[in-house]
PyMOL CGO cylinders between C-alpha atoms (Angstrom):
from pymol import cmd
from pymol.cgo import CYLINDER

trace = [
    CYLINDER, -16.81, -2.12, 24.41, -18.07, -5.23, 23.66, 0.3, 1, 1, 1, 1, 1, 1,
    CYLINDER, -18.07, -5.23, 23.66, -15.04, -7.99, 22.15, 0.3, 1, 1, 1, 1, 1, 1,
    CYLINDER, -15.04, -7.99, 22.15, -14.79, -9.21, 18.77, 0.3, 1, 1, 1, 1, 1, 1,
    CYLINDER, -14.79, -9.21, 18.77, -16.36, -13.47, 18.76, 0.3, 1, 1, 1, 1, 1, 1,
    CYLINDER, -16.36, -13.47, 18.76, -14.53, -16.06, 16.90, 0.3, 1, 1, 1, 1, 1, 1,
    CYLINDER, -14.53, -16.06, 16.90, -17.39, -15.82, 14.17, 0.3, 1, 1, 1, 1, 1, 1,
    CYLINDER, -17.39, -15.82, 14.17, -16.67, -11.89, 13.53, 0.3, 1, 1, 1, 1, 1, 1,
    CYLINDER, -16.67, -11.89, 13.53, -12.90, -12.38, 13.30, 0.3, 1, 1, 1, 1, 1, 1,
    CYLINDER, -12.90, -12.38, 13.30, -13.41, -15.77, 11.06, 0.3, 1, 1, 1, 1, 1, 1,
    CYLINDER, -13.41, -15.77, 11.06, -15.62, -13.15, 8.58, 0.3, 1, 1, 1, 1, 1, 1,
    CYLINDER, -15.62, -13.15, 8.58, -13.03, -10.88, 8.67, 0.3, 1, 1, 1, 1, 1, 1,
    CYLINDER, -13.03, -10.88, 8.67, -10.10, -13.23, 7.87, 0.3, 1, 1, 1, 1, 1, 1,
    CYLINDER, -10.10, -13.23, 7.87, -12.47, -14.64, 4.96, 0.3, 1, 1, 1, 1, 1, 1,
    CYLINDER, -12.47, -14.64, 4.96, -13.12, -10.74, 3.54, 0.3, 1, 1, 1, 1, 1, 1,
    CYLINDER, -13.12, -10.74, 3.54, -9.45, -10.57, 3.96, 0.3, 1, 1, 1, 1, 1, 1,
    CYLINDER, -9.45, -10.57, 3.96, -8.91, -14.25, 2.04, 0.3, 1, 1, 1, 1, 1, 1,
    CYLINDER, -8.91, -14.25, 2.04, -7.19, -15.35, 4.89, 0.3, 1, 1, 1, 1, 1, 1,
    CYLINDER, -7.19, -15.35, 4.89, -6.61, -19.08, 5.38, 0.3, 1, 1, 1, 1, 1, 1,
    CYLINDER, -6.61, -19.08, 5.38, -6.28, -19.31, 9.02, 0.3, 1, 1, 1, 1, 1, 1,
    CYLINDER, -6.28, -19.31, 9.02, -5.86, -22.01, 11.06, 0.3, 1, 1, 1, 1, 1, 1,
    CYLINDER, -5.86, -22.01, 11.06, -7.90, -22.77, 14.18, 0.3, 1, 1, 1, 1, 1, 1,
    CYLINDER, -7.90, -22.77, 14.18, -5.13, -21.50, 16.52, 0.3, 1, 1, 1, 1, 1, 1,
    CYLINDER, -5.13, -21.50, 16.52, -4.35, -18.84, 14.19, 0.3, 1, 1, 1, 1, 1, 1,
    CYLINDER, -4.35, -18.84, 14.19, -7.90, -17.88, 14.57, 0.3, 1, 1, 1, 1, 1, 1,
    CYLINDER, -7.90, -17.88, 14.57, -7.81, -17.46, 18.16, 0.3, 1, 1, 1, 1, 1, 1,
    CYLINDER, -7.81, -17.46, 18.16, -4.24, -15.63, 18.41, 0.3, 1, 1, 1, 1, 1, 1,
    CYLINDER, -4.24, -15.63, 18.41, -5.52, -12.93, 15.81, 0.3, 1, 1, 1, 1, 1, 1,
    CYLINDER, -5.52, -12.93, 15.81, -9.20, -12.62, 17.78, 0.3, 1, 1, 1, 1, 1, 1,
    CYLINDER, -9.20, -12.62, 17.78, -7.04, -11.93, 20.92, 0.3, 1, 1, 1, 1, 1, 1,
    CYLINDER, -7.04, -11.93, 20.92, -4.97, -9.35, 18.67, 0.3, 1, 1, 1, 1, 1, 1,
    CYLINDER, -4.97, -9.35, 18.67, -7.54, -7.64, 17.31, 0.3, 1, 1, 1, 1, 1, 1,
    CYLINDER, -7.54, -7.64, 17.31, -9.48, -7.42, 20.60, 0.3, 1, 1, 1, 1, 1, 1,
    CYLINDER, -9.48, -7.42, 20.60, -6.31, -5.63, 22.28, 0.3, 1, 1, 1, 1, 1, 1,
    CYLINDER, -6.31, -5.63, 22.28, -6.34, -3.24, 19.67, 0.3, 1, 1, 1, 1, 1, 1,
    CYLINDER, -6.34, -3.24, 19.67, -9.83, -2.38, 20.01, 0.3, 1, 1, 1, 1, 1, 1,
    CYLINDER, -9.83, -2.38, 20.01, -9.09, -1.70, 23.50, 0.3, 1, 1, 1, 1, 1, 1,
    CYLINDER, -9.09, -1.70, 23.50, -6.34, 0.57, 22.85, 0.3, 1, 1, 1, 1, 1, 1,
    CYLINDER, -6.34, 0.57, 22.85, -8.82, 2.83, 20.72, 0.3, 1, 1, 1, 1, 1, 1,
    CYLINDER, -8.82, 2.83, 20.72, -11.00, 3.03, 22.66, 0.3, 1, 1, 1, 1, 1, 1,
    CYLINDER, -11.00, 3.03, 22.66, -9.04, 4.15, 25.48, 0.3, 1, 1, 1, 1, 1, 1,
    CYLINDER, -9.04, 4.15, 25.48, -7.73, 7.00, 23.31, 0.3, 1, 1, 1, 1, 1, 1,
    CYLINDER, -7.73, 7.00, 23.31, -11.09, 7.52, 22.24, 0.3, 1, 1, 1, 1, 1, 1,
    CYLINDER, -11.09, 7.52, 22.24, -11.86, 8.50, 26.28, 0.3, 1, 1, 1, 1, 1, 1,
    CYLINDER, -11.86, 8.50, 26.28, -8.47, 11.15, 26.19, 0.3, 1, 1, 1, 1, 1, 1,
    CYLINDER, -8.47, 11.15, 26.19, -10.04, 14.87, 26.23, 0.3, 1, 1, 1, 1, 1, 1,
    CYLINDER, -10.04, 14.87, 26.23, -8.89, 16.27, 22.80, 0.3, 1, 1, 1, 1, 1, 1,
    CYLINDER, -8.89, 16.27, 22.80, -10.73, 19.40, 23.59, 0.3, 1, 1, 1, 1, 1, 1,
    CYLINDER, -10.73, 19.40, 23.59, -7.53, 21.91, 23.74, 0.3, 1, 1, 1, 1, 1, 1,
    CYLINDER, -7.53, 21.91, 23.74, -6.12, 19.99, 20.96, 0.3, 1, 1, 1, 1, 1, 1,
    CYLINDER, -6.12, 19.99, 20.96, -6.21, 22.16, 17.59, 0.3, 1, 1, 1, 1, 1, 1,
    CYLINDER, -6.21, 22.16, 17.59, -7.45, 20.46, 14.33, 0.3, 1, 1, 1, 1, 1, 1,
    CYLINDER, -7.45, 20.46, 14.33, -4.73, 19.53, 12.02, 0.3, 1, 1, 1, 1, 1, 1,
    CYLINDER, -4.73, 19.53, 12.02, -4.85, 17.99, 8.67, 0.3, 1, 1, 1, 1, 1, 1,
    CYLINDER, -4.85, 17.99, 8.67, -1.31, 16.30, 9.54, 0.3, 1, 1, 1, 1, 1, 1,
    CYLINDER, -1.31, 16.30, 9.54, 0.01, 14.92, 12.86, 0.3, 1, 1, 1, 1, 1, 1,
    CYLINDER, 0.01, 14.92, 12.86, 3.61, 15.37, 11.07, 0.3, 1, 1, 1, 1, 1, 1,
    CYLINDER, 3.61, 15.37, 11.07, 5.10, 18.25, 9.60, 0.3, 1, 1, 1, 1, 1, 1,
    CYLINDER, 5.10, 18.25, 9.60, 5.75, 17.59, 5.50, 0.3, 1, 1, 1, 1, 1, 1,
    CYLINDER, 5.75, 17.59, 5.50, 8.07, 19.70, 3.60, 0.3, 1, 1, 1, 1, 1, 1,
    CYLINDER, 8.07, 19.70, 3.60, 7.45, 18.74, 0.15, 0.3, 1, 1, 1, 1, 1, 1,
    CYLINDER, 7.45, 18.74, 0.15, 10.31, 19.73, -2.23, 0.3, 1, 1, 1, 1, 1, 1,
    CYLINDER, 10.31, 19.73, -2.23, 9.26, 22.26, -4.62, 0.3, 1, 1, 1, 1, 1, 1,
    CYLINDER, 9.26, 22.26, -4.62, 10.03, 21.96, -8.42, 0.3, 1, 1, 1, 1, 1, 1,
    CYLINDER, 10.03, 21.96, -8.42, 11.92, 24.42, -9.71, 0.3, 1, 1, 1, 1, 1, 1,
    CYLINDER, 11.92, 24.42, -9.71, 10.11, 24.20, -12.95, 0.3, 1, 1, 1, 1, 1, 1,
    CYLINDER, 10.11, 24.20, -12.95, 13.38, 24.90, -15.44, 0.3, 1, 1, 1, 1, 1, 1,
    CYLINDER, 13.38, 24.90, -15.44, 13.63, 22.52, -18.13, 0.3, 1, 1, 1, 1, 1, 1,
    CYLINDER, 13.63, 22.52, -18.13, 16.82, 21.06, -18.51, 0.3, 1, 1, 1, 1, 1, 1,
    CYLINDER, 16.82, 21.06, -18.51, 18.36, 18.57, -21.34, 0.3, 1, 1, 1, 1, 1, 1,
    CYLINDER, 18.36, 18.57, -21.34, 17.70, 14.94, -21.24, 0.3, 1, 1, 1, 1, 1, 1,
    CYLINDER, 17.70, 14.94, -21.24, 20.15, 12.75, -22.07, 0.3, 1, 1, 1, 1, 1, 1,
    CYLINDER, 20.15, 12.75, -22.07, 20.29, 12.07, -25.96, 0.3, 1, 1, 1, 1, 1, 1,
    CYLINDER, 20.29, 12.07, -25.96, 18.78, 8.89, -27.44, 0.3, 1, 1, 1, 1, 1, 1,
    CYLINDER, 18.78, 8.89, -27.44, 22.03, 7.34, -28.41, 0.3, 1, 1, 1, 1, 1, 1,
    CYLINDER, 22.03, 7.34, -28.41, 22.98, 7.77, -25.05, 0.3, 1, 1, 1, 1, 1, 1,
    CYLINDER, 22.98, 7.77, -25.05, 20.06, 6.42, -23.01, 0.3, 1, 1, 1, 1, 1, 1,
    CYLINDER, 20.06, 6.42, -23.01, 20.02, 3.51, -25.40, 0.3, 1, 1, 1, 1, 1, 1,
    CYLINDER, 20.02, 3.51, -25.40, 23.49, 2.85, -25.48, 0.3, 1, 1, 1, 1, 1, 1,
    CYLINDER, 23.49, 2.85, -25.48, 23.07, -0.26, -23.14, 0.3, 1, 1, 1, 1, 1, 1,
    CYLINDER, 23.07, -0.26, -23.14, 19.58, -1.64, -24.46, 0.3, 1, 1, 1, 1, 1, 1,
    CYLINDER, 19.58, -1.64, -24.46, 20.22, -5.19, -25.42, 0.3, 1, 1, 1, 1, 1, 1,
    CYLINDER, 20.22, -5.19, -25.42, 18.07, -4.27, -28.67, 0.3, 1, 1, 1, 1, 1, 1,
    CYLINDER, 18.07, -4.27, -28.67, 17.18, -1.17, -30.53, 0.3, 1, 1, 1, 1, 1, 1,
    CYLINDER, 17.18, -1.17, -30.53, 14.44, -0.53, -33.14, 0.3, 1, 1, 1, 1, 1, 1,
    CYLINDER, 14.44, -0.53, -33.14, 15.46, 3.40, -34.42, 0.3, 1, 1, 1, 1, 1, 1,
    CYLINDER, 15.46, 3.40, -34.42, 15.21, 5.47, -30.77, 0.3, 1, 1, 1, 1, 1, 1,
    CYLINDER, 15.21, 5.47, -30.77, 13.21, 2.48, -29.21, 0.3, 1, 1, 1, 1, 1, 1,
    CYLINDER, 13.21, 2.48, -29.21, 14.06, -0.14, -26.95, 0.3, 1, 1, 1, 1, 1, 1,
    CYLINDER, 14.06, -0.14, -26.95, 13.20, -3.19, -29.10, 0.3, 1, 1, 1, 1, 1, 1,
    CYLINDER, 13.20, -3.19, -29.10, 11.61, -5.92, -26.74, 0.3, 1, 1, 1, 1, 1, 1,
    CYLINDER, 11.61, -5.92, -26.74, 10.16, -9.32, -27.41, 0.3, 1, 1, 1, 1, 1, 1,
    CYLINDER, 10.16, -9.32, -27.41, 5.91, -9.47, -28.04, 0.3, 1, 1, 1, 1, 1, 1,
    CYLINDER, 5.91, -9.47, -28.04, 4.39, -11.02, -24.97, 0.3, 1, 1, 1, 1, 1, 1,
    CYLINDER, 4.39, -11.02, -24.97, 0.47, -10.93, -26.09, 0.3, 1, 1, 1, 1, 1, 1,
    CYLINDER, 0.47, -10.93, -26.09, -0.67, -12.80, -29.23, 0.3, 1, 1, 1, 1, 1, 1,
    CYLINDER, -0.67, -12.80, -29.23, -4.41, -12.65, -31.01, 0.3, 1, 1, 1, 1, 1, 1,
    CYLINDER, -4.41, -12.65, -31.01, -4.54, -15.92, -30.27, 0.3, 1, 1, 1, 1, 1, 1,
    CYLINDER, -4.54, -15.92, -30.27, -6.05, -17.16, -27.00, 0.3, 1, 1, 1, 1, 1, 1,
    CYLINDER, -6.05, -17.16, -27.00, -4.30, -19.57, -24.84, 0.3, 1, 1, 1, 1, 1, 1,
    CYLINDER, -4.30, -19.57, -24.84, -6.10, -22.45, -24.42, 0.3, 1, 1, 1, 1, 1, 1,
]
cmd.load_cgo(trace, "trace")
């Protein structure tokens, strides 16, 4: 495996809009050069006897029990809003027609 030069990781941290500093530059080449080298020593482990898996972790995912219940009534989820307009939260405009300029 060939290591990342100071020009690919400078390209990288400009995709990324990173403004690095020259040091910076060099700790995060080093960085990013050890974690090559990490995959692609994993990529050399025998995965042979290894089953295929769509998850490396085990997900339960809580199920929905799909029975409606109440909500709350509007009077009651709008008894704290600072301002009401009927059963709306009434809320100061924050675009105009106009264009700022």
């Amino acid at each position: 495996m060939s290591e990342l030069t100071r020009a690919e990781v400078e390209k990288v941290a400009a995709l990324a809009r990173l403004g690095l500093t020259g040091e910076e530059i060099e700790k995060l080449q080093g960085d990013l050069n050890l974690i090559l080298e990490q995959w692609s020593r994993l990529a050399e482990v025998d995965t042979s006897a290894v089953p295929a898996s769509a998850q490396t972790i085990v997900q339960e995912l809580p199920l929905r029990d799909d029975a409606p219940i109440p909500s709350l009534p509007v009077d009651r989820a709008l008894q704290n809003a600072p301002a009401r307009a009927g059963d709306y939260v009434r809320v100061q405009a924050i675009l105009s027609e106009e264009a700022d300029g």
